[in-house]
C-alpha positions in Angstrom: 69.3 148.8 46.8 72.8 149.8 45.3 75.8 147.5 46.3 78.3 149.1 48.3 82.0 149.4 46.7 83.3 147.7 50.3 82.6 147.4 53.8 85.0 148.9 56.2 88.4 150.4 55.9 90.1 147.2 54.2 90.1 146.0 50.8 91.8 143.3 48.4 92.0 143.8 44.6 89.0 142.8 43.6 88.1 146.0 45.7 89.8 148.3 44.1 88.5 147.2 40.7 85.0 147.5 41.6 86.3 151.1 42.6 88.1 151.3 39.6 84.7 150.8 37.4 82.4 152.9 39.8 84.7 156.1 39.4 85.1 155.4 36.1 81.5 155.6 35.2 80.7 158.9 37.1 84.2 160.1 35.4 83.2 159.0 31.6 79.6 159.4 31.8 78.6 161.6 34.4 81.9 164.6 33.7 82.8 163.3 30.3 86.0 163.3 30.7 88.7 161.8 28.3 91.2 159.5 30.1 94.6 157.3 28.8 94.3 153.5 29.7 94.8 152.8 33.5 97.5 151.0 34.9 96.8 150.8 39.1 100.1 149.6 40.9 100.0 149.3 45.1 103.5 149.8 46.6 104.6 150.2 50.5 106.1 153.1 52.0 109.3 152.4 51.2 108.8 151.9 47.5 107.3 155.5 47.7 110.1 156.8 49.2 112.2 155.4 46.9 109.6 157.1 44.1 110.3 160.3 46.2 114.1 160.2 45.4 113.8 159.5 41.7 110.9 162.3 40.9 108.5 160.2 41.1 109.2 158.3 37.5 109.3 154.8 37.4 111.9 153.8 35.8 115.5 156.1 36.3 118.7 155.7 35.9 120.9 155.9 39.3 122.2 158.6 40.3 123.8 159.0 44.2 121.6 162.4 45.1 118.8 159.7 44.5 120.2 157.8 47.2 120.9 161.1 49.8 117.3 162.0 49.2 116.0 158.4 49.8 118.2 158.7 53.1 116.8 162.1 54.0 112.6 161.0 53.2 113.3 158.1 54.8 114.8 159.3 58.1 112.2 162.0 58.4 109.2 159.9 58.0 110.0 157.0 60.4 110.8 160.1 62.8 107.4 160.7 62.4 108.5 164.6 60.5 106.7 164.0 57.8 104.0 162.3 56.0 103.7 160.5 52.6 101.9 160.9 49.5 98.8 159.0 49.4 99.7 158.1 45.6 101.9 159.5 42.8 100.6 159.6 39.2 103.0 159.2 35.9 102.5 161.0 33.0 102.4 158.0 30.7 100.6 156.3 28.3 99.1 153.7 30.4 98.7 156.0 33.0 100.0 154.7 36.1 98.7 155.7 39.4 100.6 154.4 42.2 98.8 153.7 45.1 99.5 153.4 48.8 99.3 150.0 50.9 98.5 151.5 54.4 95.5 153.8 52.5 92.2 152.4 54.0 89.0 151.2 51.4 88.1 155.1 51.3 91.3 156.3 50.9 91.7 153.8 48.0 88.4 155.0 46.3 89.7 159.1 46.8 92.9 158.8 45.3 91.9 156.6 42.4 89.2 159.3 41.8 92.1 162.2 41.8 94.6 160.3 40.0 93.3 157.9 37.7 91.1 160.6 36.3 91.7 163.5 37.3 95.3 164.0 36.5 95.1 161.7 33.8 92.3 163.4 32.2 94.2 167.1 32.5 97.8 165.5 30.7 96.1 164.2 28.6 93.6 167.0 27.3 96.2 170.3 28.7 97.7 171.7 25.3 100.7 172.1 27.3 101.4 168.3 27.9 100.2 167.6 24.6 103.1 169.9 23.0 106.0 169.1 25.2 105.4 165.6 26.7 105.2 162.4 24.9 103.1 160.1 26.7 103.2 157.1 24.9 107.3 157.0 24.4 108.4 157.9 27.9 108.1 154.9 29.7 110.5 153.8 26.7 112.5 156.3 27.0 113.2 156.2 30.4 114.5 152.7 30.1 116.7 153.2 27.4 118.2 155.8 29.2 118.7 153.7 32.5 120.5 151.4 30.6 122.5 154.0 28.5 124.1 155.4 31.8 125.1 151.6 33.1 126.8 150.9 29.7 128.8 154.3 29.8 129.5 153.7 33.9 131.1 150.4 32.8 132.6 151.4 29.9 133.9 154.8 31.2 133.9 154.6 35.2 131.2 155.5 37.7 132.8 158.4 38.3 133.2 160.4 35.1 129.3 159.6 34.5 128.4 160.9 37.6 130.9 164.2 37.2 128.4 164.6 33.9 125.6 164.1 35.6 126.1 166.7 38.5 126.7 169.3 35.4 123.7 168.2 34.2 121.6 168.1 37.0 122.8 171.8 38.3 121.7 173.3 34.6 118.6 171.4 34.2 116.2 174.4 34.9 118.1 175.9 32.0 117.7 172.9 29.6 114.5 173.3 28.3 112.5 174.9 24.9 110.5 177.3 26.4 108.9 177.9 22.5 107.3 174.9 20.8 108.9 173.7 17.7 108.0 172.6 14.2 107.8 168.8 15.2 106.3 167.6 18.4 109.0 165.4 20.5 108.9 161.5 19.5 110.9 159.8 22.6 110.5 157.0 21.1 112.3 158.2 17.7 114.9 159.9 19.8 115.8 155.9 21.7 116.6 154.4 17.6 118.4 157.7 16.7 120.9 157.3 19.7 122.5 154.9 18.2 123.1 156.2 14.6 123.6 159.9 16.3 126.8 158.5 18.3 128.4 156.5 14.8 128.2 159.8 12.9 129.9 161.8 16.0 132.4 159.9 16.3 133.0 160.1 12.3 133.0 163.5 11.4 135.0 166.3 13.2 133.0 169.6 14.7 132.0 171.8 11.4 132.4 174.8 14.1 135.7 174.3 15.2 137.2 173.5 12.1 136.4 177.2 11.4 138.1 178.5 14.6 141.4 180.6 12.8 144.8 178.8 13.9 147.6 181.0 15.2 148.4 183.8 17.9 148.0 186.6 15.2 144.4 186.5 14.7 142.0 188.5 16.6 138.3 188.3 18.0 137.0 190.0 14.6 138.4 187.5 12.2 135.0 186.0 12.5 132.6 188.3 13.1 129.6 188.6 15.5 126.9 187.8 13.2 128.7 185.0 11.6 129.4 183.3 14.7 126.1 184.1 16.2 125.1 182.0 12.9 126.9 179.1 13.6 126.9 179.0 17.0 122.5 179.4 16.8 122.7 182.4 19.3 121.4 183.5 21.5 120.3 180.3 23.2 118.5 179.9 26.2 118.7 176.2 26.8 122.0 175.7 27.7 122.1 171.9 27.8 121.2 172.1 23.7 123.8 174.7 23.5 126.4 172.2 25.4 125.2 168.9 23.8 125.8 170.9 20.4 128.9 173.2 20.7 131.1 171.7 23.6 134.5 171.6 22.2 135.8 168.6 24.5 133.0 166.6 25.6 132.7 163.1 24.3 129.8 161.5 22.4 129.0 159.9 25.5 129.1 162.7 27.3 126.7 165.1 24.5 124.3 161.7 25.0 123.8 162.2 28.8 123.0 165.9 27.9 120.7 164.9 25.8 118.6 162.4 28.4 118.8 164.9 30.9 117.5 167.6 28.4 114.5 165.8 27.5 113.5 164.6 30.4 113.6 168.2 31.9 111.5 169.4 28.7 109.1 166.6 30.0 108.3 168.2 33.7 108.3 171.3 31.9 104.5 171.6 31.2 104.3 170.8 35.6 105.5 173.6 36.7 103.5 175.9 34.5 100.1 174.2 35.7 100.4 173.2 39.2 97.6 175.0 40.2 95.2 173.7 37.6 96.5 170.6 37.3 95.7 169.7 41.4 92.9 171.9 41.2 91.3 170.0 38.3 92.0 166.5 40.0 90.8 167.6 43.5 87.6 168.7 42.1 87.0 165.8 40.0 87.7 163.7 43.1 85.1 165.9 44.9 82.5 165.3 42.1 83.2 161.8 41.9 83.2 160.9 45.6 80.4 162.9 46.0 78.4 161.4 43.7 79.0 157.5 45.0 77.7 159.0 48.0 74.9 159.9 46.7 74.3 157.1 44.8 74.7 155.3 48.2 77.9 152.8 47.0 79.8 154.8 49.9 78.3 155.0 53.4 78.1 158.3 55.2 81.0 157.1 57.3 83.3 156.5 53.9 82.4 160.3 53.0 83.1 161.6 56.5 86.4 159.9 56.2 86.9 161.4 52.9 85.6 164.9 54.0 88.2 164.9 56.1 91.2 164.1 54.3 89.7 166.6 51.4 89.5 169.5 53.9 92.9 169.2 55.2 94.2 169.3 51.3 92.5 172.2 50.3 93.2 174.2 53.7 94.9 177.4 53.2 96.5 179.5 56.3 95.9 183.0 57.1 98.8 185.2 56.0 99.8 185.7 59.7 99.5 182.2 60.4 103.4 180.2 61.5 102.2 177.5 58.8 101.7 180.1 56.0 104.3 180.0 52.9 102.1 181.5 50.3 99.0 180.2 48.5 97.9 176.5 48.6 97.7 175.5 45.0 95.2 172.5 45.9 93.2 175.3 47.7 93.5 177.8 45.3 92.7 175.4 42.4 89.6 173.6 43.8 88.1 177.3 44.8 88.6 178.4 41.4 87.0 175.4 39.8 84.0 175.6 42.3 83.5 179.2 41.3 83.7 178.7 37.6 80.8 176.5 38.5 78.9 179.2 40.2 79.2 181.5 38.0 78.2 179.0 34.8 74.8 178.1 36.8 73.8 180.9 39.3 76.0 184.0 38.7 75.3 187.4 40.6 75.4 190.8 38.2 79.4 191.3 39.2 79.7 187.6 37.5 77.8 188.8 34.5 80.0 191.7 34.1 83.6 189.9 34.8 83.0 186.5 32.7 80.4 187.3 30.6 81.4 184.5 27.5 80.6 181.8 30.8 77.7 183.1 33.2 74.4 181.6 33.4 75.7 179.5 30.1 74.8 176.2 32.4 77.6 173.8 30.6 79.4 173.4 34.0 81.4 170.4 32.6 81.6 171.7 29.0 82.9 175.3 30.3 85.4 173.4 32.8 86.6 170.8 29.8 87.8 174.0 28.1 89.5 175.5 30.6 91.5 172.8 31.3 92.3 172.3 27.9 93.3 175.6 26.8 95.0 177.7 30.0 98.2 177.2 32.4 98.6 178.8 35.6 99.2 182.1 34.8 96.4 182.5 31.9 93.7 180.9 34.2 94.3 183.2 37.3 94.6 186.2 35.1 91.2 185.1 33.4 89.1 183.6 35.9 90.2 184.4 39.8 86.4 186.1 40.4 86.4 189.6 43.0 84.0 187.1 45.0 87.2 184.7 45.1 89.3 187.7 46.3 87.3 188.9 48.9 87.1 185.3 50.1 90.5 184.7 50.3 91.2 188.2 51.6 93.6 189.3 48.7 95.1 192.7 48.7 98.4 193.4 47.2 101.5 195.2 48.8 104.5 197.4 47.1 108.0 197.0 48.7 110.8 198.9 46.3 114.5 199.2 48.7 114.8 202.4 46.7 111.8 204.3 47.8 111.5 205.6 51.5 107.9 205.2 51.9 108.3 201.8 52.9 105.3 199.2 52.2 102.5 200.3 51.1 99.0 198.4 50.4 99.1 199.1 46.5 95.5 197.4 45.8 92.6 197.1 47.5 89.0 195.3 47.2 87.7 198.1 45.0 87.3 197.6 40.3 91.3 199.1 40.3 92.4 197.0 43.2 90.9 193.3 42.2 92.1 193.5 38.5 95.9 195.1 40.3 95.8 192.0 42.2 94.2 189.2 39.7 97.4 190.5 37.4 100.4 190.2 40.2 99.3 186.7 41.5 99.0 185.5 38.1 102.3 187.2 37.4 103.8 185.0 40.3 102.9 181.6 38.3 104.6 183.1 35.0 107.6 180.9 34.8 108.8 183.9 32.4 108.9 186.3 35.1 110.0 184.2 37.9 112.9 182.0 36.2 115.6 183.3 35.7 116.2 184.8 31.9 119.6 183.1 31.1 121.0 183.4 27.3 124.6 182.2 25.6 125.3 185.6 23.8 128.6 185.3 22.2 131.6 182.8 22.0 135.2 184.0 21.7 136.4 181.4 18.8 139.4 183.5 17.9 140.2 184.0 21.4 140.6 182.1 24.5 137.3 180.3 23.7 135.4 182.1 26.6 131.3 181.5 26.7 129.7 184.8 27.3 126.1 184.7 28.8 123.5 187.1 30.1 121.4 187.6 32.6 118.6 190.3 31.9 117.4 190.8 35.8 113.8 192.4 36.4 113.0 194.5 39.1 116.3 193.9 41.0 116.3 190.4 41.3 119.6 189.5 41.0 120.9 185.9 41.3 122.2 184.6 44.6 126.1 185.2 44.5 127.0 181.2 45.6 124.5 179.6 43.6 124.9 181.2 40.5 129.4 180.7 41.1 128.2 176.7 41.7 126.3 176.5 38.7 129.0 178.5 36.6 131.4 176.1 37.6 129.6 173.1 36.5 129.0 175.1 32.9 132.7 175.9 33.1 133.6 171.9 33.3 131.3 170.9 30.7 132.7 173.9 28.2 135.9 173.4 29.2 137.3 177.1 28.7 136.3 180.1 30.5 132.6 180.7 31.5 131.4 184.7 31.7 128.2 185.7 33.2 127.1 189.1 33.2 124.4 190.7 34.8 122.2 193.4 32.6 119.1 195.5 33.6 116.6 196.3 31.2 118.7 199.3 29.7 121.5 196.6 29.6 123.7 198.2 32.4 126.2 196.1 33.9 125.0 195.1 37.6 127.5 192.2 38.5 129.7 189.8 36.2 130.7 186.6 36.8 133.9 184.8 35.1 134.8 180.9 36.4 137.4 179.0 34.9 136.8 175.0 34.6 138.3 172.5 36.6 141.2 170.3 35.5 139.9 167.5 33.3 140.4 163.4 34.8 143.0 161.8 32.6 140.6 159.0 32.3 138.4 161.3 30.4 140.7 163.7 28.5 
């Protein structure tokens, strides 16, 4: 008779290494996945609230909104508003998985299953993680930048680092390479060339604004659009790069922080583009796994009604006229995806045949799912495999709403050829970080002006940015250029819808 993996809900660490090795089997052997090294750390509520306030890494410098949203997690949950996390999982090289105390012998064996190979497997393997993260420096990286912001907040005052910070922090979406480069990131590379980076700053003066004419006589065309465009790198859509780069004022210190901040925004970049497929992968690999210790009989029935449970509430999606409804459930959306690509690779109807037809009845479940996950984000794996069967399920019909027509809404696509591809193309148009960030460029400098930064911001289909938002985030721009900021609003036949024009804030003596 197989050994059960524990008795009852508790557990000691011998436990969970027994669980460890079980998953791992069914993981390695059984799915074939391909895992980093795992590192399994239990912490108490607390310390996961804590992990709450810092993004989740493990290692961060401090930064006071870390502390208001500690304050905030912290007073909801022992109010009993909200739950936690049964585990958060780091991108890393070990891969740590961080697991709850309170979590009974089941929960243990569930979230080991979804983290420690599940997520692990997909950063690893996802071509999007392997050309923007760097799995093996970041741990690194993010101690060399804890203890780069404690030498500059006692060498230059708490204060000034944080007023750097909070510039930082507000432009962060916009501080990322959105196209992959001609090397792949090295965090590790980037710690050793801190060092030399700030020595030669501090050396040589700005090539750019040695070239800025001197004098009230010259005009904007004594250097010309395409020269400064040239020296400048424009356009630019990551503004931090632009900043760390071009600033007139800021101090090497200053560029430095930029920099951190840049790269570790470039590292959460590949998350939001697979949030869907990344939860979808690791519920159904915890599914599979759990499943199959069940029937292998090293769970009881018990343990897998326990885990049943727990499973169905994460993949439960409300109707749309439901009070708890805010849009799809990626867990949900994710798992039913996966379990469909599985139908339709060993038992697919005609419809199947004629929708996938590289994947049906080719009976390589993991093989066909391995690939997937490999080579797709969010919006490339709804757009290629959300299955008319999936849509009916799920009830999907698409509605049109434009404020310019008088017809009102209208149901645009229904369940017929026309209306599943209609809606397969707008949902995975809604996971398109293209579409739905916002497309924010540094166009043009006045150098032989007053030094104003000129950006645009194409807008599609009306969506403009919200008025106070986008005059907070100007203002933080504004204090890190120093001179005037201009924002200007442009349509696709670059009209002029709105402009914005913030002016910075008077410098600190301690840092001018």
């Amino acid at each position: 008779m197989t050994e059960r993996l524990f008795e009852g809900a508790d557990w000691d660490f011998r436990t969970l290494q027994r669980i460890t090795d079980a998953c791992e089997e069914v993981a390695l052997k059984d799915l074939g996945l391909d895992v980093y090294p795992n590192q399994i750390e239990v912490i108490t509520a607390e310390q996961m609230l804590d992990a709450y306030s810092s993004v989740g890494m493990p290692l961060f410098y401090k930064h006071w909104s870390f502390g208001k949203h500690f304050a905030y997690h912290e007073a909801s949950y022992r109010k009993g508003l909200m739950g936690l996390a049964y585990e958060i999982v780091i991108n890393s090289s070990p891969c740590i998985s961080y697991l709850m105390e309170e979590n009974t012998a089941t929960m243990q064996t569930l979230v080991i299953a979804h983290a420690a190979f599940g997520h692990n497997h997909f950063f690893k393997n996802n071509y999007l993680f392997k050309q923007w993260t760097d799995a093996e420096g970041i741990l690194d990286y993010l101690d060399f930048a804890k203890n780069y912001v404690m030498q500059c907040e006692e060498r230059y005052g708490r204060v000034e680092v944080e007023r750097t910070l909070d510039a930082a922090h507000a432009l962060m979406s916009h501080g990322i390479d959105r196209y992959p480069g001609k090397k792949k990131l090295d965090l590790r590379e980037e710690e050793k060339r801190a060092g030399r980076r700030r020595q030669h700053e501090e050396e040589v003066f700005n090539d750019l604004w040695r070239t800025v004419p001197k004098g009230a006589s010259k005009t904007r065309s004594a250097i010309s659009l395409e020269r400064r465009r040239k020296l400048l790198g424009l356009p630019q859509e990551n503004l931090l790069y632009f900043l760390e780069k071009s600033a007139p004022r800021l101090a090497p210190w200053q560029r430095e922080l930029l920099r951190i901040v840049r790269h570790i925004a470039q590292y959460f970049y590949p998350q939001s583009q697979t949030k869907v497929m990344n939860e979808g992968t690791a519920t159904y690999v915890h599914y599979r796994i759990m499943t199959k210790l069940h029937q292998q009989g090293r769970i009881t029935d018990g343990n897998f009604l326990e885990f049943l449970g727990s499973h169905t509430n994460v993949v439960f999606q409300p109707e749309f006229d439901d009070q708890r409804f805010s849009g799809f459930n990626p867990y949900a959306l994710g798992f039913a995806v996966m379990q469909d690509i599985e139908r339709i690779v060993t038992n697919p109807a005609d419809e199947d045949r004629e929708w996938f037809p590289d994947i049906a009845g080719k009976n390589d479940v993991m093989g066909v799912l391995r690939d997937v996950w490999a080579n797709y984000r969010d919006e490339s794996f709804i757009a290629q495999f959300l299955s008319p069967k999936l849509m009916r399920h799920f009830r999907m019909f698409h509605l049109h709403d434009d404020p310019e027509e008088r017809a009102g809404i209208r149901v645009d696509a229904i369940h017929d050829e026309r209306g599943f591809r209609r809606v397969r193309r707008e949902l995975a148009r809604q996971h398109d970080v293209g579409y739905i960030d916002a497309n924010i460029e540094v166009v043009d400098v006045d150098l032989a002006g007053d030094r104003r930064l000129i950006l645009h911001h194409r807008v599609i289909k009306g969506s403009q940015l919200n008025e106070t938002d986008a005059k907070r985030v100007l203002q933080h721009l504004a204090d890190l250029w120093t001179y005037d900021v201009a924002l200007i609003e442009v349509d696709a036949n670059d009209k002029v819808l709105r402009e914005y024009v913030v002016s910075p804030r008077p410098i600190p003596a301690a840092v001018a």
